[in-house]
mmCIF file of the N, C-alpha and C atoms, coordinates in Angstrom:
data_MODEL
# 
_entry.id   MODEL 
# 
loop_
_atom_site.group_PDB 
_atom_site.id 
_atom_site.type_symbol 
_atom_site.label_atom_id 
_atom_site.label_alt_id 
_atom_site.label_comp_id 
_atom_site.label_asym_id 
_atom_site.label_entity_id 
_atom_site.label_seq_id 
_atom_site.pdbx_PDB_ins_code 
_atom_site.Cartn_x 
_atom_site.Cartn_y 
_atom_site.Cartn_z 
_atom_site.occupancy 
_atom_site.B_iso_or_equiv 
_atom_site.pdbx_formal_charge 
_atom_site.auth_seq_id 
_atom_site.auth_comp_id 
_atom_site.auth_asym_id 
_atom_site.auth_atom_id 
_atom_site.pdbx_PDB_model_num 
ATOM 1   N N  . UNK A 1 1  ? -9.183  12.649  34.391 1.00 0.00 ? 1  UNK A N  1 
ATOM 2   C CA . UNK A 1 1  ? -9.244  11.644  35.407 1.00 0.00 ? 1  UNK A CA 1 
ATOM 3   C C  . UNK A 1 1  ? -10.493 10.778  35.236 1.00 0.00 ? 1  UNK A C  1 
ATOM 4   N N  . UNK A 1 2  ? -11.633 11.290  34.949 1.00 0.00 ? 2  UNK A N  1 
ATOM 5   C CA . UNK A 1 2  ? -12.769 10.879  34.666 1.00 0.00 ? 2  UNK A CA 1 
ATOM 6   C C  . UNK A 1 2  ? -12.595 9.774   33.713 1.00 0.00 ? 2  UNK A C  1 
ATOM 7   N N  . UNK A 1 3  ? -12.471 10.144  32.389 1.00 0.00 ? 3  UNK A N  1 
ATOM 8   C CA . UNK A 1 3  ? -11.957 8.747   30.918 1.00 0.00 ? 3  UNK A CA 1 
ATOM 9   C C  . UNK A 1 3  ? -11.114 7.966   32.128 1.00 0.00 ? 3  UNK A C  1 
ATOM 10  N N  . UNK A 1 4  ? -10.497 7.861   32.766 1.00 0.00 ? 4  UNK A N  1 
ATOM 11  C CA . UNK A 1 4  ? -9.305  6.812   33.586 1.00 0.00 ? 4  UNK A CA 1 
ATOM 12  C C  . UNK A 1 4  ? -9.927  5.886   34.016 1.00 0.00 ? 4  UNK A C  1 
ATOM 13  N N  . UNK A 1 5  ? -11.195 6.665   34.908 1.00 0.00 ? 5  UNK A N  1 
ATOM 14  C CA . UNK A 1 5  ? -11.832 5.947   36.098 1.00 0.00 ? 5  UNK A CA 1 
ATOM 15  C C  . UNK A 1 5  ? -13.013 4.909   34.967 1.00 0.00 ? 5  UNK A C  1 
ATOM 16  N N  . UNK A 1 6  ? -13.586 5.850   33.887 1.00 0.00 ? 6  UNK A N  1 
ATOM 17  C CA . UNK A 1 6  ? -14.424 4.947   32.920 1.00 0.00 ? 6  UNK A CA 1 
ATOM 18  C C  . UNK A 1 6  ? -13.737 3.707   32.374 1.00 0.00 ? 6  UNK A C  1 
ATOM 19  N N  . UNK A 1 7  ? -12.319 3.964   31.717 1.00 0.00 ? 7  UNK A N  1 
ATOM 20  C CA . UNK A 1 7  ? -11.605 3.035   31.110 1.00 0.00 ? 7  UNK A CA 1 
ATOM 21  C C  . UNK A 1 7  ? -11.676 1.704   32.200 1.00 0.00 ? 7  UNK A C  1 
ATOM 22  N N  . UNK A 1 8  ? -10.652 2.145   33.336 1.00 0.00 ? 8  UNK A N  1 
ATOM 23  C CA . UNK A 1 8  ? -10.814 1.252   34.167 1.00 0.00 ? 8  UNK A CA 1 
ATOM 24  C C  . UNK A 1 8  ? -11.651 0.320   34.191 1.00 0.00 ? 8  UNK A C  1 
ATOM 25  N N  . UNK A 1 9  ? -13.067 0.712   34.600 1.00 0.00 ? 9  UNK A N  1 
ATOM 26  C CA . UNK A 1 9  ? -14.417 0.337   34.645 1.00 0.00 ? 9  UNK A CA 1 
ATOM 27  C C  . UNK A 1 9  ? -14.775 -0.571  33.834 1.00 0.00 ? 9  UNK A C  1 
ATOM 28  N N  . UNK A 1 10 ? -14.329 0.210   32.743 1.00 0.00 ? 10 UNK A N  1 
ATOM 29  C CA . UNK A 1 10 ? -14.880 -0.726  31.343 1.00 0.00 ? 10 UNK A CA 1 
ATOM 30  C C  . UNK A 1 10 ? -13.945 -2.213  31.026 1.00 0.00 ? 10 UNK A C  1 
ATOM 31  N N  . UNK A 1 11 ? -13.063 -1.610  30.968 1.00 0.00 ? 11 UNK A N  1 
ATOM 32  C CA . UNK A 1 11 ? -11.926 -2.767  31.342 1.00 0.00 ? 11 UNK A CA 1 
ATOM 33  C C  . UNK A 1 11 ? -11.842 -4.262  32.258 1.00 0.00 ? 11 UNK A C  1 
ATOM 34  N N  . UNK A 1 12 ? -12.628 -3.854  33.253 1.00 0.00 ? 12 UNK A N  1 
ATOM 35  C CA . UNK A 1 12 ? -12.602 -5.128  34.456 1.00 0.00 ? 12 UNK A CA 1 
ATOM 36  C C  . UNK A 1 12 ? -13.878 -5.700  34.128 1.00 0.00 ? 12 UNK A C  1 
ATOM 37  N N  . UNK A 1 13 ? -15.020 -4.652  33.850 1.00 0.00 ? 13 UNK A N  1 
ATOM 38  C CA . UNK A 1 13 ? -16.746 -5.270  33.477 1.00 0.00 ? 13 UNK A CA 1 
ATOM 39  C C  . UNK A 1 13 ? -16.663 -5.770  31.972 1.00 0.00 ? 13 UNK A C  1 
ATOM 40  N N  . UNK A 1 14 ? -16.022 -4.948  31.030 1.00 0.00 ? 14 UNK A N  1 
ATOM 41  C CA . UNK A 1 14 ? -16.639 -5.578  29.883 1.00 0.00 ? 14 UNK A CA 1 
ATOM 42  C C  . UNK A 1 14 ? -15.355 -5.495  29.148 1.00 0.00 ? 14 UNK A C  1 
ATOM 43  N N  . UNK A 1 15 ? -14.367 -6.336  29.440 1.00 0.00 ? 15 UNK A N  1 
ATOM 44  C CA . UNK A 1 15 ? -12.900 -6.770  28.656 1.00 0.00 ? 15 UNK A CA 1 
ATOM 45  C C  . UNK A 1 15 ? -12.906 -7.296  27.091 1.00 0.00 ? 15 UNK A C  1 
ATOM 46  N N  . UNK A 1 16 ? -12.239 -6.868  26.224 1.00 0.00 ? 16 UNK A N  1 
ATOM 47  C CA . UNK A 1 16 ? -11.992 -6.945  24.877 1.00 0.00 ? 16 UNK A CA 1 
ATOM 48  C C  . UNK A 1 16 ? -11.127 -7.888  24.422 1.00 0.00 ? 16 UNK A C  1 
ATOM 49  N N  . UNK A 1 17 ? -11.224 -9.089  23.889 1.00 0.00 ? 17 UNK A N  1 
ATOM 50  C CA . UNK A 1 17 ? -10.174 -9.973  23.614 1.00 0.00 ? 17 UNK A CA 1 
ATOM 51  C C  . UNK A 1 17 ? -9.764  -9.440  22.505 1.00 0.00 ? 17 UNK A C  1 
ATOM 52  N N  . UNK A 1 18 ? -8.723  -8.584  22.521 1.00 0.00 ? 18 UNK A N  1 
ATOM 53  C CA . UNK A 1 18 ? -8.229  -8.337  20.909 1.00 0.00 ? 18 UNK A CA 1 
ATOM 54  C C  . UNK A 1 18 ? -7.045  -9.233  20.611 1.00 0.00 ? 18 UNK A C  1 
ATOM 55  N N  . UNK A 1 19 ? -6.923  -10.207 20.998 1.00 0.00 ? 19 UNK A N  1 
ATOM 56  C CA . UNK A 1 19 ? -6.371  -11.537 20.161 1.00 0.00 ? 19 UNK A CA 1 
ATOM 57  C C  . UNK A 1 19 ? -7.343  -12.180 19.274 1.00 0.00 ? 19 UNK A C  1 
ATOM 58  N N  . UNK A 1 20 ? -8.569  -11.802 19.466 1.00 0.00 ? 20 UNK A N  1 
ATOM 59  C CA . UNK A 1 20 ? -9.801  -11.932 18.135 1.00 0.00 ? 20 UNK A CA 1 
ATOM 60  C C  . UNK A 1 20 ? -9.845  -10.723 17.432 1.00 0.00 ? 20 UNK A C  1 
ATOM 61  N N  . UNK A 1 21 ? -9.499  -10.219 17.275 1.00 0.00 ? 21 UNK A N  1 
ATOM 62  C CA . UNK A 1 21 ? -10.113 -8.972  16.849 1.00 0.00 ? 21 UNK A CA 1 
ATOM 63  C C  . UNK A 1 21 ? -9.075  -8.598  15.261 1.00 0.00 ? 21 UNK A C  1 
ATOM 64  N N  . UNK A 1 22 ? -9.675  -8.339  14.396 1.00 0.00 ? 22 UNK A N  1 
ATOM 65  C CA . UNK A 1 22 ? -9.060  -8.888  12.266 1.00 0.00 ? 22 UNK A CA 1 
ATOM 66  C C  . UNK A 1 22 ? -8.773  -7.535  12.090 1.00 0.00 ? 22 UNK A C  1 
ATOM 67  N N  . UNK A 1 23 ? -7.356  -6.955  12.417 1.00 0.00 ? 23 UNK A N  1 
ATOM 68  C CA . UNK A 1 23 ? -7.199  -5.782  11.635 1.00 0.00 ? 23 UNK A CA 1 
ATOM 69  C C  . UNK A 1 23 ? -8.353  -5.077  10.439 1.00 0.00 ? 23 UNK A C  1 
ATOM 70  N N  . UNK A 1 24 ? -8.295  -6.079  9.595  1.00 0.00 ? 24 UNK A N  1 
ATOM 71  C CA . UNK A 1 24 ? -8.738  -5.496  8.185  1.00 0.00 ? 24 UNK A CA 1 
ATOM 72  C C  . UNK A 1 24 ? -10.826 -4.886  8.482  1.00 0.00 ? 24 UNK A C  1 
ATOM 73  N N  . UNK A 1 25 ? -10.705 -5.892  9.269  1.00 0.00 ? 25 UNK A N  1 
ATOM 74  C CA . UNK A 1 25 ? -12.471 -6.003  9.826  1.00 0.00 ? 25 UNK A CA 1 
ATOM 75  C C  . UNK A 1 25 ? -12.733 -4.449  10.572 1.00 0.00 ? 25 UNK A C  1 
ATOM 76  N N  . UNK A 1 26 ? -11.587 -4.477  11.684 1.00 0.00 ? 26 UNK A N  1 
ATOM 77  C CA . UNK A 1 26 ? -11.587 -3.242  12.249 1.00 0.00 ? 26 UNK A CA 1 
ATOM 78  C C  . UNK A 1 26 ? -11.625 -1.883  11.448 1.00 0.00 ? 26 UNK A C  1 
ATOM 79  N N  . UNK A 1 27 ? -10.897 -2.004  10.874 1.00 0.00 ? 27 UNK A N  1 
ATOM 80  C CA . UNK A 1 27 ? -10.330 -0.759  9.823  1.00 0.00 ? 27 UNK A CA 1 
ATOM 81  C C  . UNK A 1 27 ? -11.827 -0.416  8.926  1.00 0.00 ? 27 UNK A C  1 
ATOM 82  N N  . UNK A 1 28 ? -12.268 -1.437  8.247  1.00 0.00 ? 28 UNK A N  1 
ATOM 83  C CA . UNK A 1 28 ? -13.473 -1.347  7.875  1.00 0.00 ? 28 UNK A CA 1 
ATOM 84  C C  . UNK A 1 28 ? -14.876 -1.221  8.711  1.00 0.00 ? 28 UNK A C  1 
ATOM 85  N N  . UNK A 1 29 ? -14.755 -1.218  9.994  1.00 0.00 ? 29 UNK A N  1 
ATOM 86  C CA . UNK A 1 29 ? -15.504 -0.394  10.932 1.00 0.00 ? 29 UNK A CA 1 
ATOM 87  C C  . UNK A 1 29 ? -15.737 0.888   11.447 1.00 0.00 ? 29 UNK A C  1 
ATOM 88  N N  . UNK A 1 30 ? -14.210 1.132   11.565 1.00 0.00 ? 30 UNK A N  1 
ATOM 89  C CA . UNK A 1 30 ? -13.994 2.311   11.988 1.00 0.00 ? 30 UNK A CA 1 
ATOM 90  C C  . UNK A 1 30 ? -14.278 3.030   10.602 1.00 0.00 ? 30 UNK A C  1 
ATOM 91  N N  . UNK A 1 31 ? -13.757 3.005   9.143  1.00 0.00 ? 31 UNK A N  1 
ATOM 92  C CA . UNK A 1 31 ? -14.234 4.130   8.372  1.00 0.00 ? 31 UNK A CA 1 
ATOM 93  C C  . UNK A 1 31 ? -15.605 4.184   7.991  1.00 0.00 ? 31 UNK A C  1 
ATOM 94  N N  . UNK A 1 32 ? -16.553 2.947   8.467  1.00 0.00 ? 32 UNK A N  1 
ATOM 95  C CA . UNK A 1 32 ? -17.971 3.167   8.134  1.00 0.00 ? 32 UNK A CA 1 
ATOM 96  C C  . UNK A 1 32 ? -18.654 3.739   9.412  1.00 0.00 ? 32 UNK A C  1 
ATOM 97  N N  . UNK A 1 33 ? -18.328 3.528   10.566 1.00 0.00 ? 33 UNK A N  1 
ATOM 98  C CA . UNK A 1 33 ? -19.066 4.120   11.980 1.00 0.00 ? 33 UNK A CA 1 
ATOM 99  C C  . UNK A 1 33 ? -17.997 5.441   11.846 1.00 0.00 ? 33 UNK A C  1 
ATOM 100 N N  . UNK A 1 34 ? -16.829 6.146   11.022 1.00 0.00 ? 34 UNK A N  1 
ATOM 101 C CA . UNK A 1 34 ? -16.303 7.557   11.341 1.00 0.00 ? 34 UNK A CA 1 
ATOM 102 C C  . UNK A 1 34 ? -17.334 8.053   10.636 1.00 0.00 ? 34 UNK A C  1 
ATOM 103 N N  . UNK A 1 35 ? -18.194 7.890   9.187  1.00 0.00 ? 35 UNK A N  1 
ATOM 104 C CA . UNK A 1 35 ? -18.786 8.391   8.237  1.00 0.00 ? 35 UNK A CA 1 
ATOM 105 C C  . UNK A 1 35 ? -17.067 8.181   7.534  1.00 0.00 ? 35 UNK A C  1 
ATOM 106 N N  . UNK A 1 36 ? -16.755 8.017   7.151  1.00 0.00 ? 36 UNK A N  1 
ATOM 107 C CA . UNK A 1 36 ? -15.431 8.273   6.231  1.00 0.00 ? 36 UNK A CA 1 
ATOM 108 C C  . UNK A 1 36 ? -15.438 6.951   5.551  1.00 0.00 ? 36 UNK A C  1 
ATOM 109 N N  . UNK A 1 37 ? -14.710 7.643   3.815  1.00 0.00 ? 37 UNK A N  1 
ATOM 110 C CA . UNK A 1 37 ? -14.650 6.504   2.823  1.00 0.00 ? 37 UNK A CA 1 
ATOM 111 C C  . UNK A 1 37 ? -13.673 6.051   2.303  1.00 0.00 ? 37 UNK A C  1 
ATOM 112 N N  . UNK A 1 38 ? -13.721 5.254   1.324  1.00 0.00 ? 38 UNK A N  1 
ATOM 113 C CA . UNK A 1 38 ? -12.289 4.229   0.827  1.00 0.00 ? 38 UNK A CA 1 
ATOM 114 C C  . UNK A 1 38 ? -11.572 5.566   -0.035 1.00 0.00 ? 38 UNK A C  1 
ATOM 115 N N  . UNK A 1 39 ? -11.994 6.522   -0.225 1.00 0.00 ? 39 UNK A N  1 
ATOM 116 C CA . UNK A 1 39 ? -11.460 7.202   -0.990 1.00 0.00 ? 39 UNK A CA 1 
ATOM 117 C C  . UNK A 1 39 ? -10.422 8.105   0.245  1.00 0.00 ? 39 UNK A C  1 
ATOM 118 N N  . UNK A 1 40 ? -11.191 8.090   1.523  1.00 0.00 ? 40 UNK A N  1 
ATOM 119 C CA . UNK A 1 40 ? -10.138 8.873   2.281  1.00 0.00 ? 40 UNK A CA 1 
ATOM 120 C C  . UNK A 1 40 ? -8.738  8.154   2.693  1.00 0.00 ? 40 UNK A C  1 
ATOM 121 N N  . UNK A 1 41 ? -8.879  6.880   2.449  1.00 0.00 ? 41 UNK A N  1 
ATOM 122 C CA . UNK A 1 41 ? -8.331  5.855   3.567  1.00 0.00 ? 41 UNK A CA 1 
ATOM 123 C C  . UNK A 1 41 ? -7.293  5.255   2.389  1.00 0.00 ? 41 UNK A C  1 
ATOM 124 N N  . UNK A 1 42 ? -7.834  5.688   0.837  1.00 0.00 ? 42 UNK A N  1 
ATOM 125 C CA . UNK A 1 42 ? -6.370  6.179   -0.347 1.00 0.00 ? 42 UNK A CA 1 
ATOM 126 C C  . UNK A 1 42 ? -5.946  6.810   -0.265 1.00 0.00 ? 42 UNK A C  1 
ATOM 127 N N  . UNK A 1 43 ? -6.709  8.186   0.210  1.00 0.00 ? 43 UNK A N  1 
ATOM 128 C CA . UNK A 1 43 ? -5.450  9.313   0.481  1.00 0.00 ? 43 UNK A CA 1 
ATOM 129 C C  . UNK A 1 43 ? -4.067  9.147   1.499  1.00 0.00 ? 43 UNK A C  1 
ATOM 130 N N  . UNK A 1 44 ? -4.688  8.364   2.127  1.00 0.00 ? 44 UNK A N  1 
ATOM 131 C CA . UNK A 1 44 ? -3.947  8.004   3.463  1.00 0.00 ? 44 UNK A CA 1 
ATOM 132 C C  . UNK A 1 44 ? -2.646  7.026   3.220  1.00 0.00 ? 44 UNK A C  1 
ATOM 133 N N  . UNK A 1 45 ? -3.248  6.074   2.025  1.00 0.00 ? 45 UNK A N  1 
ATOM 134 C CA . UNK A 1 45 ? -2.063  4.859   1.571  1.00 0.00 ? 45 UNK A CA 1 
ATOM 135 C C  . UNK A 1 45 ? -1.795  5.089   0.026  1.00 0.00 ? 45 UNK A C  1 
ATOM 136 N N  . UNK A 1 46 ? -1.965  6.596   -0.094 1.00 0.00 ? 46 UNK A N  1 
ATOM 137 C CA . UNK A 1 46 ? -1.089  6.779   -1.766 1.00 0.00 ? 46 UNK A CA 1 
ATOM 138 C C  . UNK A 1 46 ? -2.105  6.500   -2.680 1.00 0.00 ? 46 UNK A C  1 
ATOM 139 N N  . UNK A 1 47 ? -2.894  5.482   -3.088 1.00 0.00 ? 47 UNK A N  1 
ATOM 140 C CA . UNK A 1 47 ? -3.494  5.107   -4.019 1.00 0.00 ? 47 UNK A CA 1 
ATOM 141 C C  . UNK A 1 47 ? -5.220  4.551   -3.928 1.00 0.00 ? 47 UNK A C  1 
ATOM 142 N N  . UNK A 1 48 ? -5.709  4.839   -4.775 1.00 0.00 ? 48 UNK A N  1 
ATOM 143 C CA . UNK A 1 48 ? -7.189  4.280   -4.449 1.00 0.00 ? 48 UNK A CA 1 
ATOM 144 C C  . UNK A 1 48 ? -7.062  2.684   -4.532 1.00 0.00 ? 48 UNK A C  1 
ATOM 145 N N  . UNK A 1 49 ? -6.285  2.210   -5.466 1.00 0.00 ? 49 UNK A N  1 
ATOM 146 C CA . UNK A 1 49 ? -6.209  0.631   -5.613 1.00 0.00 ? 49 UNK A CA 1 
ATOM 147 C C  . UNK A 1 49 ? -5.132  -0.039  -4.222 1.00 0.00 ? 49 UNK A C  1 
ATOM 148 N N  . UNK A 1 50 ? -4.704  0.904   -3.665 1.00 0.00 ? 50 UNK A N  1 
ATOM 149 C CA . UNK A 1 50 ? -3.702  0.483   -2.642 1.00 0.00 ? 50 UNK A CA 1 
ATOM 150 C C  . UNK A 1 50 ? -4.933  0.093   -1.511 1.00 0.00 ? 50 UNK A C  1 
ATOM 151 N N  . UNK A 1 51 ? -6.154  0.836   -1.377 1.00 0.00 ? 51 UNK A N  1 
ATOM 152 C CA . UNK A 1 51 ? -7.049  0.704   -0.345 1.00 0.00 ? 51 UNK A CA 1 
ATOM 153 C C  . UNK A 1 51 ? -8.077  -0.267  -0.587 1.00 0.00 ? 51 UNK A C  1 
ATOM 154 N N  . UNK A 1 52 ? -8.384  -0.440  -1.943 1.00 0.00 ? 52 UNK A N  1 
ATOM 155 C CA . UNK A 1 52 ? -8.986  -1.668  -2.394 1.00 0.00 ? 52 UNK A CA 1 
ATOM 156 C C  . UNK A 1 52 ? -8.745  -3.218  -2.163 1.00 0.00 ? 52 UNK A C  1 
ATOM 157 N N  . UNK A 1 53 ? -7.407  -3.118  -2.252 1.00 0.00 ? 53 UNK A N  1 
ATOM 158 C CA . UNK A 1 53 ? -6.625  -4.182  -2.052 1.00 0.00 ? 53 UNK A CA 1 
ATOM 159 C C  . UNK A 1 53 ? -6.437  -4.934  -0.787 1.00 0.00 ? 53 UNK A C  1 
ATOM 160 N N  . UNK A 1 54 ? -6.262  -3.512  0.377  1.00 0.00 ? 54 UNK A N  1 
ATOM 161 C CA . UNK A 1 54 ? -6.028  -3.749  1.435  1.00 0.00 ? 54 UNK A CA 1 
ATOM 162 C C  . UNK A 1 54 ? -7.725  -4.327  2.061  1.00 0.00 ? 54 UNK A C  1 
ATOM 163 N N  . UNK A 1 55 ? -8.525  -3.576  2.070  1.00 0.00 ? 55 UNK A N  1 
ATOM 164 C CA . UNK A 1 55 ? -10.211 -3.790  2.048  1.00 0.00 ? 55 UNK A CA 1 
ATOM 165 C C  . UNK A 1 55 ? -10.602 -5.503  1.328  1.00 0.00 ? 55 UNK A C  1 
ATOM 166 N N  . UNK A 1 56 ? -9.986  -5.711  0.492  1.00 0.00 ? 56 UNK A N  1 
ATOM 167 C CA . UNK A 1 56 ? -10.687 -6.663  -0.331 1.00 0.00 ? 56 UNK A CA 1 
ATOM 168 C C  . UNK A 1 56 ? -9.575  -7.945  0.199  1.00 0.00 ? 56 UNK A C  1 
ATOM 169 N N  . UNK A 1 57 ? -8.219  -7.956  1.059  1.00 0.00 ? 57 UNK A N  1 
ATOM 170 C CA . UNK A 1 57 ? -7.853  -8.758  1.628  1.00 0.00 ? 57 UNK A CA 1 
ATOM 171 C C  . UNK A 1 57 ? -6.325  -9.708  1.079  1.00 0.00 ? 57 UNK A C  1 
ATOM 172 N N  . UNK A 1 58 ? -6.498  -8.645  -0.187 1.00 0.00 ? 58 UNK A N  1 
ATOM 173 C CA . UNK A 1 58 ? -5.243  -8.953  -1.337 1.00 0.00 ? 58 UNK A CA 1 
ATOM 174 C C  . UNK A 1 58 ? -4.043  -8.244  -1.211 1.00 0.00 ? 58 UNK A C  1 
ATOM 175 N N  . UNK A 1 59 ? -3.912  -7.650  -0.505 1.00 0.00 ? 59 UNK A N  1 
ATOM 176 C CA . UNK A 1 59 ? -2.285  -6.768  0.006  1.00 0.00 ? 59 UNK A CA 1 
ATOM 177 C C  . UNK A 1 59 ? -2.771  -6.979  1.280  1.00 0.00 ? 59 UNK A C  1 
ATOM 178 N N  . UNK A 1 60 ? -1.321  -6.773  2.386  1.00 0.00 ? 60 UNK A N  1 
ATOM 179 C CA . UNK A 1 60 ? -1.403  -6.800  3.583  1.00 0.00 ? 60 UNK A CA 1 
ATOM 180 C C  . UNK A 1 60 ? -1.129  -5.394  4.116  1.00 0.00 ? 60 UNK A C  1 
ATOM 181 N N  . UNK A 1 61 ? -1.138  -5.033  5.158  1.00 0.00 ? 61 UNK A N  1 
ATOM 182 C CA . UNK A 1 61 ? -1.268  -3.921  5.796  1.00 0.00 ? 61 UNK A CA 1 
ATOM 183 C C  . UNK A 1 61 ? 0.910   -3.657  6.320  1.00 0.00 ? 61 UNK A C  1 
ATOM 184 N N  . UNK A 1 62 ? 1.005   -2.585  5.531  1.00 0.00 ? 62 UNK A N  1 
ATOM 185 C CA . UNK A 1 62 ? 2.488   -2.514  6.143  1.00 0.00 ? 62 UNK A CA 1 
ATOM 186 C C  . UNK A 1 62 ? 2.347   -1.989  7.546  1.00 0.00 ? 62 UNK A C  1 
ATOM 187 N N  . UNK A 1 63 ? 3.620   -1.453  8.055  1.00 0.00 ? 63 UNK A N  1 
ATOM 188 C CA . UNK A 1 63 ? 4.118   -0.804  8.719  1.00 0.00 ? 63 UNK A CA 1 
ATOM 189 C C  . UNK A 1 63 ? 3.535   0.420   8.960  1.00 0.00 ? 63 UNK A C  1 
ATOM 190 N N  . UNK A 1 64 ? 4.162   1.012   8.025  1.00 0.00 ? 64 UNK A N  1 
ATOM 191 C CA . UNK A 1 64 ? 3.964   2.146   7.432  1.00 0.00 ? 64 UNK A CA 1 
ATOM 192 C C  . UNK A 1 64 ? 2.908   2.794   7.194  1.00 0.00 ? 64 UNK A C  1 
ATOM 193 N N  . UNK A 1 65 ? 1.801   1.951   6.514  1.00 0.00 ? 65 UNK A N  1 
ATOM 194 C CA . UNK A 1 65 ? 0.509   2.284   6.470  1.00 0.00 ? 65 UNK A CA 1 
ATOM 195 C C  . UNK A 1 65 ? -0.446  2.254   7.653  1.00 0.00 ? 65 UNK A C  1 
ATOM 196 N N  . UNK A 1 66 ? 0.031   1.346   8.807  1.00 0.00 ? 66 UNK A N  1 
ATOM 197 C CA . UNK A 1 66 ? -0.752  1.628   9.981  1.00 0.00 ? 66 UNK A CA 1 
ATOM 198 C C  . UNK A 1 66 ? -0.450  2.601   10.628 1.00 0.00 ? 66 UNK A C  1 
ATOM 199 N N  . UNK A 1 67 ? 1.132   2.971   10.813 1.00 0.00 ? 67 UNK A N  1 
ATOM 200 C CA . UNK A 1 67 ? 1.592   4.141   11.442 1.00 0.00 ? 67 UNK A CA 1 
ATOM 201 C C  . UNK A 1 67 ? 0.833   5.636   10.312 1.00 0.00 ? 67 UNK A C  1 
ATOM 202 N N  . UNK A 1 68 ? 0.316   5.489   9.170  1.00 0.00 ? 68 UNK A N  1 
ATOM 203 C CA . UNK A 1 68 ? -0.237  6.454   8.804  1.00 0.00 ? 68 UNK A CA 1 
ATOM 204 C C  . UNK A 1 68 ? -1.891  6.898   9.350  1.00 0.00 ? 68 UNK A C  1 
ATOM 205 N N  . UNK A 1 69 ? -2.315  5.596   9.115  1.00 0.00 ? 69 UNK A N  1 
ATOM 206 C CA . UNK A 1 69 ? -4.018  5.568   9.959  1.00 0.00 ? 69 UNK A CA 1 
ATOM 207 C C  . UNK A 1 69 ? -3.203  6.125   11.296 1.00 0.00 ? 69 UNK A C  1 
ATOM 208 N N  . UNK A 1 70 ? -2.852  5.327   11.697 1.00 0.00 ? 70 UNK A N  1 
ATOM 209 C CA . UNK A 1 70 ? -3.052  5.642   12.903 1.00 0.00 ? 70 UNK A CA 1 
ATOM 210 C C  . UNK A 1 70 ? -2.227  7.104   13.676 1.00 0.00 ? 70 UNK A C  1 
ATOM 211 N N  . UNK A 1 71 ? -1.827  7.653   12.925 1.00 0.00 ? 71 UNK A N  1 
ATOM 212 C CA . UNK A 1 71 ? -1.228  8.867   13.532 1.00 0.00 ? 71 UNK A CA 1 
ATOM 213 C C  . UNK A 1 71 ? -2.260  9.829   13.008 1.00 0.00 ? 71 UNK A C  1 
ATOM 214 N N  . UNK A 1 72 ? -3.413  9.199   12.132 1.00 0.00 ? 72 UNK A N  1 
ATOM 215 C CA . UNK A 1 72 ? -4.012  10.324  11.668 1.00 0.00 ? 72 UNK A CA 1 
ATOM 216 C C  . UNK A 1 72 ? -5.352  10.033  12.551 1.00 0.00 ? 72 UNK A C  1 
ATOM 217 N N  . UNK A 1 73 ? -5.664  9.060   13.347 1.00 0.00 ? 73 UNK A N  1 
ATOM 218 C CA . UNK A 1 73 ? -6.852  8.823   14.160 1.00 0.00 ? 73 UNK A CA 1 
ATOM 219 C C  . UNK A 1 73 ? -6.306  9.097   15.202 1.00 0.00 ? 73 UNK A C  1 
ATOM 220 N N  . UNK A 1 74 ? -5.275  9.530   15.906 1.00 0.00 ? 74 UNK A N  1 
ATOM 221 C CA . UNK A 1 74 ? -4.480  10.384  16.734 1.00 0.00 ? 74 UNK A CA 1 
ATOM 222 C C  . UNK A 1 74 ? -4.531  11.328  17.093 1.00 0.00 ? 74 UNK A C  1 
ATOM 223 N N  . UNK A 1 75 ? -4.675  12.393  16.201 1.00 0.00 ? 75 UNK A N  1 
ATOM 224 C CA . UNK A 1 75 ? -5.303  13.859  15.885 1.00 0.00 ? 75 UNK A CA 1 
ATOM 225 C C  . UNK A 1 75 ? -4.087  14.403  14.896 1.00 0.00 ? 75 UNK A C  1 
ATOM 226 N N  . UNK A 1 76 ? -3.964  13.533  13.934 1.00 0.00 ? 76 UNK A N  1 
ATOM 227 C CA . UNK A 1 76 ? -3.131  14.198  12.993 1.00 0.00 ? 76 UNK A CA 1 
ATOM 228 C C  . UNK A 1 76 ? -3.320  15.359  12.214 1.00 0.00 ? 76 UNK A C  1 
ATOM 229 N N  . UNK A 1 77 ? -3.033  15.688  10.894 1.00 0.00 ? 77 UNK A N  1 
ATOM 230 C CA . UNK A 1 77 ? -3.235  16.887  10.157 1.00 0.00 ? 77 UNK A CA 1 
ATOM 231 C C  . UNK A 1 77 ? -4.477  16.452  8.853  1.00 0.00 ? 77 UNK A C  1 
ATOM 232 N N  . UNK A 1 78 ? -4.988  15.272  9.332  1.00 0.00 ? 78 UNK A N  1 
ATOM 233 C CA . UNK A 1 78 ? -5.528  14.798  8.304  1.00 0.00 ? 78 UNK A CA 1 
ATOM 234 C C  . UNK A 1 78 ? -6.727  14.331  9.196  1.00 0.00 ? 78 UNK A C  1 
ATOM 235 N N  . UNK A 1 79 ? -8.006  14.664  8.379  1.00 0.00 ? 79 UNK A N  1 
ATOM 236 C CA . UNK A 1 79 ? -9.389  13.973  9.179  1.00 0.00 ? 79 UNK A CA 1 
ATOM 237 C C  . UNK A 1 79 ? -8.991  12.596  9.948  1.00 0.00 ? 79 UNK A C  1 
ATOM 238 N N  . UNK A 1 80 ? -9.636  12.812  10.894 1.00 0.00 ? 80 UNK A N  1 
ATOM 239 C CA . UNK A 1 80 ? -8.976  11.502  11.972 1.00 0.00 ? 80 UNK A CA 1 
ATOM 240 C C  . UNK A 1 80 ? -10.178 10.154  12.143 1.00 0.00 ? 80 UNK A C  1 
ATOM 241 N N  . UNK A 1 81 ? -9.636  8.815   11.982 1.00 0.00 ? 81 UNK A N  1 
ATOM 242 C CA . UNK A 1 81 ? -10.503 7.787   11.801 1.00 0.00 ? 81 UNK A CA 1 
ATOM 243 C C  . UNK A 1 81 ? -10.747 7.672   13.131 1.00 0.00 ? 81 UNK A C  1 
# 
């Protein structure tokens, strides 16, 4: 109940426009503020050059590959971003 009443809070005082907010930018936040590296975030999309690509702005981010981050920053079976 507590996280509810914070969210809330946080929500009305200090609101997030994530209609700004760059997938790719994010993603590269979150694995440098998790401590976690491009090498985990290949494991995650099959290939080390698959994460390079995606990082460096030259492939786009599927489906598939977000539903993988993100089921694994979820509390998946895999270190979580």
């Amino acid at each position: 109940m507590l996280a509810t009443l914070v969210e809330k809070y946080e929500n009305e005082h200090w609101p997030i426009d994530t209609s700004r907010v760059d997938p790719i930018d994010m993603l590269a936040y979150l694995i440098e503020e998790g401590g976690h590296t491009q090498a985990e975030l290949a494991e995650l999309l099959g290939r080390r050059s698959r994460a390079s690509e995606i990082l460096s702005r030259k492939r786009a981010l599927t489906v598939e590959m977000i539903h993988n981050i993100s089921s694994t920053a979820n509390g998946g079976s895999r270190r979580s971003y």
